[in-house]
C-alpha positions as a Markdown table, in Angstrom:
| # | Residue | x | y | z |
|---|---|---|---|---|
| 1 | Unk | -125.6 | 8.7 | -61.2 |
| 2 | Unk | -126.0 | 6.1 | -58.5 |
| 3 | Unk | -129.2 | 5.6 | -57.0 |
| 4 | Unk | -128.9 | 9.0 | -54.0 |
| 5 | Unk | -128.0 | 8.5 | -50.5 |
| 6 | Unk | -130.9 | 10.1 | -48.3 |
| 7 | Unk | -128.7 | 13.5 | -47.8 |
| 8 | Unk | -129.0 | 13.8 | -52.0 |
| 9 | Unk | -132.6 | 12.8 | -52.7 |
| 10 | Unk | -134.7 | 14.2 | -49.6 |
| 11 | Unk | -133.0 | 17.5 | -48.8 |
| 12 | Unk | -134.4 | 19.8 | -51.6 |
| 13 | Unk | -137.4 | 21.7 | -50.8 |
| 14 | Unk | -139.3 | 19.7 | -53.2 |
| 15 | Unk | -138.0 | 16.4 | -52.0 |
| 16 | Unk | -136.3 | 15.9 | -55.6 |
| 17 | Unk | -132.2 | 15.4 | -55.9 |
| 18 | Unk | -129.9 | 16.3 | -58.8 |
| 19 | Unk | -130.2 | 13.7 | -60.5 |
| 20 | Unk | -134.0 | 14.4 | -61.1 |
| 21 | Unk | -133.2 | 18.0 | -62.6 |
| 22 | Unk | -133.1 | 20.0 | -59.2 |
| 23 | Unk | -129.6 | 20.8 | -57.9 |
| 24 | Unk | -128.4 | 20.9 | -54.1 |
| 25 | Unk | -128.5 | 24.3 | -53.0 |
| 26 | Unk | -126.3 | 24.7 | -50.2 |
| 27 | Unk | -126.0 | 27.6 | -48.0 |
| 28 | Unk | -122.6 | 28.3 | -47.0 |
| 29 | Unk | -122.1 | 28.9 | -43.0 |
| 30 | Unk | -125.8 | 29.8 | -43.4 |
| 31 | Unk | -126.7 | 33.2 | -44.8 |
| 32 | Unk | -125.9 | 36.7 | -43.3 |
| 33 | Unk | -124.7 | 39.5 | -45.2 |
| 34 | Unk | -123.9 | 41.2 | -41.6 |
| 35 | Unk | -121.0 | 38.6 | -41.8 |
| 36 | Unk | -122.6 | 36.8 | -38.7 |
| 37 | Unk | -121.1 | 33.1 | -40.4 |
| 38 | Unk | -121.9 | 29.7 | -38.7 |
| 39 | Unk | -124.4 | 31.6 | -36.0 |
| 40 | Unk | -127.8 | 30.3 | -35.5 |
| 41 | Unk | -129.1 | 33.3 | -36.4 |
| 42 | Unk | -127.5 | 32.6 | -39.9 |
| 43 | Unk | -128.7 | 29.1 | -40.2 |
| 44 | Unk | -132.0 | 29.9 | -39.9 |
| 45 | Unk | -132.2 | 32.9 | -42.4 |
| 46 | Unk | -131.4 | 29.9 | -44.9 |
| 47 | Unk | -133.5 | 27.7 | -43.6 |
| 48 | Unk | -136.5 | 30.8 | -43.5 |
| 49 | Unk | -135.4 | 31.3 | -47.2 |
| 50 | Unk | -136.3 | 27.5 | -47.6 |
| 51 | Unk | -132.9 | 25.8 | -47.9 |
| 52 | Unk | -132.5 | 22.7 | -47.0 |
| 53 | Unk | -129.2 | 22.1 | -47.1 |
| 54 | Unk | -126.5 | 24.0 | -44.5 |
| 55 | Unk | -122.9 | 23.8 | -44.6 |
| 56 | Unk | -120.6 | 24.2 | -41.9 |
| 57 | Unk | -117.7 | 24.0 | -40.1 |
| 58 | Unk | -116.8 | 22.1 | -37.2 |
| 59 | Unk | -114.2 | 22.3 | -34.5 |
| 60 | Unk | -113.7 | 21.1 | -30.7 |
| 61 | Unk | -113.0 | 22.5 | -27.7 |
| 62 | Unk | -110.4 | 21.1 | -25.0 |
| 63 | Unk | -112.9 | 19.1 | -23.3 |
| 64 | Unk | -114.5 | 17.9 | -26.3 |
| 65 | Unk | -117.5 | 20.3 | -27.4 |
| 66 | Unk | -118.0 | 20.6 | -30.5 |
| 67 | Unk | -118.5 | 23.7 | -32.6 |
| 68 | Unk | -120.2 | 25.2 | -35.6 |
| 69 | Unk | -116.6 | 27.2 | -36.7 |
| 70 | Unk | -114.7 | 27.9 | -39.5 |
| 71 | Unk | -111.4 | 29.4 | -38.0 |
| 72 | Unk | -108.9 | 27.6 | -35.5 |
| 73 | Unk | -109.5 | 30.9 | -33.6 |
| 74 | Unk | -111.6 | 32.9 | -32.3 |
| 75 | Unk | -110.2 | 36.4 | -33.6 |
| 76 | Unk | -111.5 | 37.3 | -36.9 |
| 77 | Unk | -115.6 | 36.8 | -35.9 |
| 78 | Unk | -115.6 | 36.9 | -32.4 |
| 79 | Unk | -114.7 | 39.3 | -29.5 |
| 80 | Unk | -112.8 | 36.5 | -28.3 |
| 81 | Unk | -109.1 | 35.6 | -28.6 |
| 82 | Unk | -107.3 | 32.1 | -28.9 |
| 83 | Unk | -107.3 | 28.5 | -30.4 |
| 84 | Unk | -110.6 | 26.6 | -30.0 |
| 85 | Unk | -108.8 | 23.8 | -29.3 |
| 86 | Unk | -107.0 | 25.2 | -26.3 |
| 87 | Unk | -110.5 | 26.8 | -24.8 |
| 88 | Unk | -113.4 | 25.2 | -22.5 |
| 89 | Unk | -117.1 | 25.3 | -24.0 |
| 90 | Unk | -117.3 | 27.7 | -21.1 |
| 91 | Unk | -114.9 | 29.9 | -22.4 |
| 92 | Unk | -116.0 | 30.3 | -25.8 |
| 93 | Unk | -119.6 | 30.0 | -24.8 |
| 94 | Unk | -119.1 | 33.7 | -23.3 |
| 95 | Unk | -117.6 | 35.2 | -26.8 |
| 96 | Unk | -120.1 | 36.3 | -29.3 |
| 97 | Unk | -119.6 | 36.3 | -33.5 |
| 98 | Unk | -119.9 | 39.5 | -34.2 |
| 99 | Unk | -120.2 | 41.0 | -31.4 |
| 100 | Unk | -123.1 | 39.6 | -31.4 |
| 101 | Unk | -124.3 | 35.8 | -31.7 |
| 102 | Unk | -122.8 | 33.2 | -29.6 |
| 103 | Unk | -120.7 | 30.1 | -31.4 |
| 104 | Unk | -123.3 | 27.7 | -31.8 |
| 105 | Unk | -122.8 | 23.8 | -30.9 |
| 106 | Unk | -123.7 | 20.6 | -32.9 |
| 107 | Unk | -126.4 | 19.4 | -30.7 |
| 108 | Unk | -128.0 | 23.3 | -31.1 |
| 109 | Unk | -128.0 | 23.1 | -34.8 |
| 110 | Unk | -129.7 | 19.6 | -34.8 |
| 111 | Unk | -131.8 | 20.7 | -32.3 |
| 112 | Unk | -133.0 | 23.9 | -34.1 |
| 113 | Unk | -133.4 | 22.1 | -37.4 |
| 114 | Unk | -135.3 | 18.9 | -37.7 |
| 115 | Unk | -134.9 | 17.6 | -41.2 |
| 116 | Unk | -132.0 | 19.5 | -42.7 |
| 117 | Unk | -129.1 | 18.1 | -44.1 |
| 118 | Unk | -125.6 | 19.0 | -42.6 |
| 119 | Unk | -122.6 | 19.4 | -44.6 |
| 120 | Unk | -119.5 | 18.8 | -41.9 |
| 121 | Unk | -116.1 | 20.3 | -43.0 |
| 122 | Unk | -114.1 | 18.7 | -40.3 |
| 123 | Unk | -111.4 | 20.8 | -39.7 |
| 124 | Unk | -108.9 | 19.3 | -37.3 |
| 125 | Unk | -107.8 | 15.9 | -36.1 |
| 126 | Unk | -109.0 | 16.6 | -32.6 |
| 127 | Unk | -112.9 | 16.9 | -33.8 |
| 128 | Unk | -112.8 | 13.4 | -35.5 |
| 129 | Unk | -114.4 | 11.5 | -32.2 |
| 130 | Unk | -116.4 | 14.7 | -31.5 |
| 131 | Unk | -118.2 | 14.2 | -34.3 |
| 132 | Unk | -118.2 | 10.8 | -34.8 |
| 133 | Unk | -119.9 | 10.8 | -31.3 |
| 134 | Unk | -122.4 | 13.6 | -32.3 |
| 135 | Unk | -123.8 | 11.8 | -35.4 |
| 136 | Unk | -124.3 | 8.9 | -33.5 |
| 137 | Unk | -125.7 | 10.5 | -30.4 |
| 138 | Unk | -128.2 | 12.2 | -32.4 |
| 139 | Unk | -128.0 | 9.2 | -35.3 |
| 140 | Unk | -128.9 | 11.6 | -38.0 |
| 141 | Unk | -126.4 | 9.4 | -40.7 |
| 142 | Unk | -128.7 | 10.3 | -43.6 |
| 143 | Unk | -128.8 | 14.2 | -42.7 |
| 144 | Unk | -124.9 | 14.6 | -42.6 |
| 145 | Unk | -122.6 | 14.7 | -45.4 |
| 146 | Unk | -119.0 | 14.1 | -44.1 |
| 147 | Unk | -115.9 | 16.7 | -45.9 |
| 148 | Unk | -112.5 | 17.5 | -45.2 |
| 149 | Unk | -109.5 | 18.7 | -46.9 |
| 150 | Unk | -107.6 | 15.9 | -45.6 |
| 151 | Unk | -108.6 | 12.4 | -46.7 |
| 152 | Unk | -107.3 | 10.5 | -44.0 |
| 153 | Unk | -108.9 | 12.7 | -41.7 |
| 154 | Unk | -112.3 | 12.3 | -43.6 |
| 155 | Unk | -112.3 | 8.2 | -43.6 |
| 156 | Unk | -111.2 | 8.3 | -40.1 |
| 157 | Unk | -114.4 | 10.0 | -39.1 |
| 158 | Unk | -116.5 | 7.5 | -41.7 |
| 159 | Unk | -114.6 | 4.3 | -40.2 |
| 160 | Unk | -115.8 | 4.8 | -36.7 |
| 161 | Unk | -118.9 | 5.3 | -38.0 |
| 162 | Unk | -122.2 | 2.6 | -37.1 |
| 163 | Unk | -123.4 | 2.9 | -40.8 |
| 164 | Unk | -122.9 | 4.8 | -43.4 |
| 165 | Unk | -123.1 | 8.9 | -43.9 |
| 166 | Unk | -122.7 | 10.8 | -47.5 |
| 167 | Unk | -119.5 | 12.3 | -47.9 |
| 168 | Unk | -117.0 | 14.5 | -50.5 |
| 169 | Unk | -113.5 | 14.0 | -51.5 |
| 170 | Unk | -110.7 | 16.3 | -49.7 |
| 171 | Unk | -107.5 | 17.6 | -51.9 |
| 172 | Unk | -105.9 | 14.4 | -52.8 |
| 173 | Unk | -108.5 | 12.3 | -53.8 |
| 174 | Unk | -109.8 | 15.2 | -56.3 |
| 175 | Unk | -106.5 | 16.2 | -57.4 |
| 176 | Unk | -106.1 | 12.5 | -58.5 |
| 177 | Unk | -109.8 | 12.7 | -60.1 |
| 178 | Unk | -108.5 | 16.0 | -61.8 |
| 179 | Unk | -105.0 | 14.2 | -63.2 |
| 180 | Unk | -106.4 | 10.9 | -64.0 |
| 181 | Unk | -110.4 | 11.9 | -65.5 |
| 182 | Unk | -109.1 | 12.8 | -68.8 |
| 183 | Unk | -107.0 | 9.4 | -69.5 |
| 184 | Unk | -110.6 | 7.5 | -68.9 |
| 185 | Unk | -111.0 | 8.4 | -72.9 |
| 186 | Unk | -107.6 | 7.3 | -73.8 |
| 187 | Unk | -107.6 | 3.9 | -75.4 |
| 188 | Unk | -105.6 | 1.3 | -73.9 |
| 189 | Unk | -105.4 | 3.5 | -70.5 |
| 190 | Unk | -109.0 | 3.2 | -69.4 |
| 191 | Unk | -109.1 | 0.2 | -67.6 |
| 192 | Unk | -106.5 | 0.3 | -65.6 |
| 193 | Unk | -107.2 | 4.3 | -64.9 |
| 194 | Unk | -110.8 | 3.7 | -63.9 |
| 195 | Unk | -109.7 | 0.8 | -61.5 |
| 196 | Unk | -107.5 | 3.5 | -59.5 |
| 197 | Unk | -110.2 | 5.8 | -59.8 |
| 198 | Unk | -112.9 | 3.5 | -58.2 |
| 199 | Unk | -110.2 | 2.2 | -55.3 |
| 200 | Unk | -109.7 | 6.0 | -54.6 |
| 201 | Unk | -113.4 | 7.1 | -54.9 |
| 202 | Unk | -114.9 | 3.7 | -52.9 |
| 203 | Unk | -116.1 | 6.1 | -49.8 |
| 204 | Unk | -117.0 | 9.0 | -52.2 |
| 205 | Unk | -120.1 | 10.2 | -53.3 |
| 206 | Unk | -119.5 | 13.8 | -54.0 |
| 207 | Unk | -116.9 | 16.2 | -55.5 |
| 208 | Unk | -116.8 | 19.2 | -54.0 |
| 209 | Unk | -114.5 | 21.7 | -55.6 |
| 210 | Unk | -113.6 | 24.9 | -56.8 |
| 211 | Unk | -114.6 | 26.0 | -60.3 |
| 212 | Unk | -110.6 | 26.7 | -60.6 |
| 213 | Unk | -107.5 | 26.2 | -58.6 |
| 214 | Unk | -105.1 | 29.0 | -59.4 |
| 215 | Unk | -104.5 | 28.8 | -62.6 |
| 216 | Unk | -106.1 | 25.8 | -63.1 |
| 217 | Unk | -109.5 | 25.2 | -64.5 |
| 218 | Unk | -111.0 | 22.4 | -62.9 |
| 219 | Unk | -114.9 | 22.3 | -63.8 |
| 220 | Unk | -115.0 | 22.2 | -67.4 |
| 221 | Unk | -118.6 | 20.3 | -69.7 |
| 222 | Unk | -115.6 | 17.3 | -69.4 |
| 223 | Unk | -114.8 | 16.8 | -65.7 |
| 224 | Unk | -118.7 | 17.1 | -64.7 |
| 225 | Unk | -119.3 | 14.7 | -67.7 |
| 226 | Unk | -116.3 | 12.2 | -66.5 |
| 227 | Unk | -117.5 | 12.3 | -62.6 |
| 228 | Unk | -121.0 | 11.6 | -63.1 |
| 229 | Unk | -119.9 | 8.5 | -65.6 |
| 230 | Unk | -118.6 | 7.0 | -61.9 |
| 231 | Unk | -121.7 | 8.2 | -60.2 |
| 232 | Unk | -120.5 | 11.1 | -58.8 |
| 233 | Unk | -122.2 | 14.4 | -57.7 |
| 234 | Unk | -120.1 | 17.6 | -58.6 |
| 235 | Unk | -120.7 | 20.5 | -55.7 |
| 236 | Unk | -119.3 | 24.3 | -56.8 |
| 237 | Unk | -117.5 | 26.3 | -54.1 |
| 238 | Unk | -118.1 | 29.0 | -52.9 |
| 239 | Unk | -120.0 | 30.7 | -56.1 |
| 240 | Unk | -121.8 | 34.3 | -54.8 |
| 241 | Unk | -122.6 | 35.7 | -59.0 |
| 242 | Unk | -125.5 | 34.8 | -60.6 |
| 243 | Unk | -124.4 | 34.6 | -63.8 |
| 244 | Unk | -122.0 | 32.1 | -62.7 |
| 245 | Unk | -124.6 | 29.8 | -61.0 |
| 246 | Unk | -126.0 | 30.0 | -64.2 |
| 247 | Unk | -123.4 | 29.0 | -66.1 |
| 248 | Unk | -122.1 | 26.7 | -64.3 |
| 249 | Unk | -125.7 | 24.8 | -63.6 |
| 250 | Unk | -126.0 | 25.3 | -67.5 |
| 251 | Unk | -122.8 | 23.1 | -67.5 |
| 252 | Unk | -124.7 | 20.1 | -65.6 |
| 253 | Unk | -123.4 | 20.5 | -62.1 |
| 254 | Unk | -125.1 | 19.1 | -59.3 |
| 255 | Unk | -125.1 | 21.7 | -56.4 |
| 256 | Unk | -123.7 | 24.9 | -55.9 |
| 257 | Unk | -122.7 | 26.2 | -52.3 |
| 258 | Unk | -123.1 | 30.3 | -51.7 |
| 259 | Unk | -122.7 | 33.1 | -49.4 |
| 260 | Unk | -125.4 | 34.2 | -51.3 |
| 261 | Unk | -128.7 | 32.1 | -50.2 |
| 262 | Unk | -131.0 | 34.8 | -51.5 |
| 263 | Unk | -129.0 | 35.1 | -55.2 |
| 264 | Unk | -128.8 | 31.5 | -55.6 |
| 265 | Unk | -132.7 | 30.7 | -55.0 |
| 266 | Unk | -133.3 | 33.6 | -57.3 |
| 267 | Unk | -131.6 | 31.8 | -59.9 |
| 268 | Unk | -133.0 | 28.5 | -59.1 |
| 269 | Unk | -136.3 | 30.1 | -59.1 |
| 270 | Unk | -135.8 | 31.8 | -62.4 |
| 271 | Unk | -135.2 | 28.4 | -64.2 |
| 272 | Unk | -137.4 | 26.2 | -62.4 |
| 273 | Unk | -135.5 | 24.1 | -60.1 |
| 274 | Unk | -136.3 | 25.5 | -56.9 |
| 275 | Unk | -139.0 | 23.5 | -55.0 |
């Protein structure tokens, strides 16, 4: 592994990383099993629960607020209709998630949380200044892990950037990963393989990925062995079973994200990697 950014070796309860035999435990949208996702009221359940680690997702309104969201719109969650995008913070500000809780901001979450680690899922084009402008504004670089499906849109946000953040590979970069990691053993290959590899990986530190895609298994004892041989943390998304956090933190992996807070600090508990 390479020697952690700040968002790896200082989030965990007990101030340990992965790489010193405690993995990342990341709560996905917080935790709520009232379905009450990316609310402050779900953040700090996890954080109560002792996570340090929150991952979210975040989108901007028209006159550039930016959001703790998943969706583009407000209609599965909210009471509220229509594209963030197209809204005022005033407008959304008047919806609740679930009837309930209001969409929280960026600032709010920093605000609430002192010390925990942020992972970002920048979901559209139009957030990239947003949040470029956030982490700077509140300069928390070594609390914020940067991910996106899209690459482009991911390095966008870390080249406007003052200094550097952690941050994951989106689709294209892991699909390449997932094609090319198993010709890193193949004599005569390797060299020039591992050369793409690094170009592609050079703003990577993490890959966050499915345990399959379709049918397509994609974190086998080989890719976690093949990713951490370039100094690369493997993430598991989004895994809610127990068993399967066993398993797959049996298999070596280096954080696991969950719906399930409670579940997964059970299990972390249970083997002694939690705090």
């Amino acid at each position: 592994m390479t020697g952690p950014l700040p968002y790896f070796s200082a989030g965990y309860p007990s101030g340990s990383s992965a790489a010193s035999g405690s993995p990342v435990a990341m709560a996905h949208r917080g935790f709520s099993l009232e379905g009450l996702e990316n609310s402050l009221a779900a953040f700090s359940s996890a954080v109560e629960l002792g996570f340090c680690h929150l991952e979210t997702d975040v989108h901007t309104t028209s006159d550039g607020e930016l959001l703790l969201f998943h969706d583009r719109t407000l209609d599965r969650v909210t009471d509220g209709r229509g594209r963030i995008h197209d809204l005022t913070a005033d407008e959304v500000r008047r919806v609740r998630i679930g009837g309930a809780e209001p969409v929280p901001t960026f600032d709010e979450l920093v605000a609430a949380f002192p010390g925990t680690r942020f992972n970002l899922d920048v979901k559209d084009w139009h957030s990239v200044p947003s949040v470029v402008a956030a982490i700077e504004r509140h300069q928390v670089h070594d609390r914020v892990l940067i991910a996106s499906f899209s690459d482009l849109r991911r390095r966008a946000v870390l080249k406007r950037l003052s200094r550097r953040t952690a941050s994951s590979a989106g689709t294209l970069v892991n699909a390449l990963f997932l094609v090319l990691g198993p010709l890193l053993s193949v004599r005569g290959v390797r060299s020039p393989v591992r050369a793409v590899l690094r170009r592609a990986l050079r703003d990577v530190d993490a890959l966050q990925v499915p345990v399959r895609y379709r049918a397509i298994p994609v974190v086998t004892p080989e890719y976690v062995r093949r990713a951490h041989e370039l100094g690369l943390y493997v993430h598991v998304w989004t895994i809610n079973d127990p068993a399967e956090m066993h398993r797959l933190l049996d298999l070596g992996v280096d954080g696991i994200v969950s719906d399930r807070a409670d579940l997964l600090k059970e299990v972390l508990q249970a083997r002694g990697q939690w705090g």
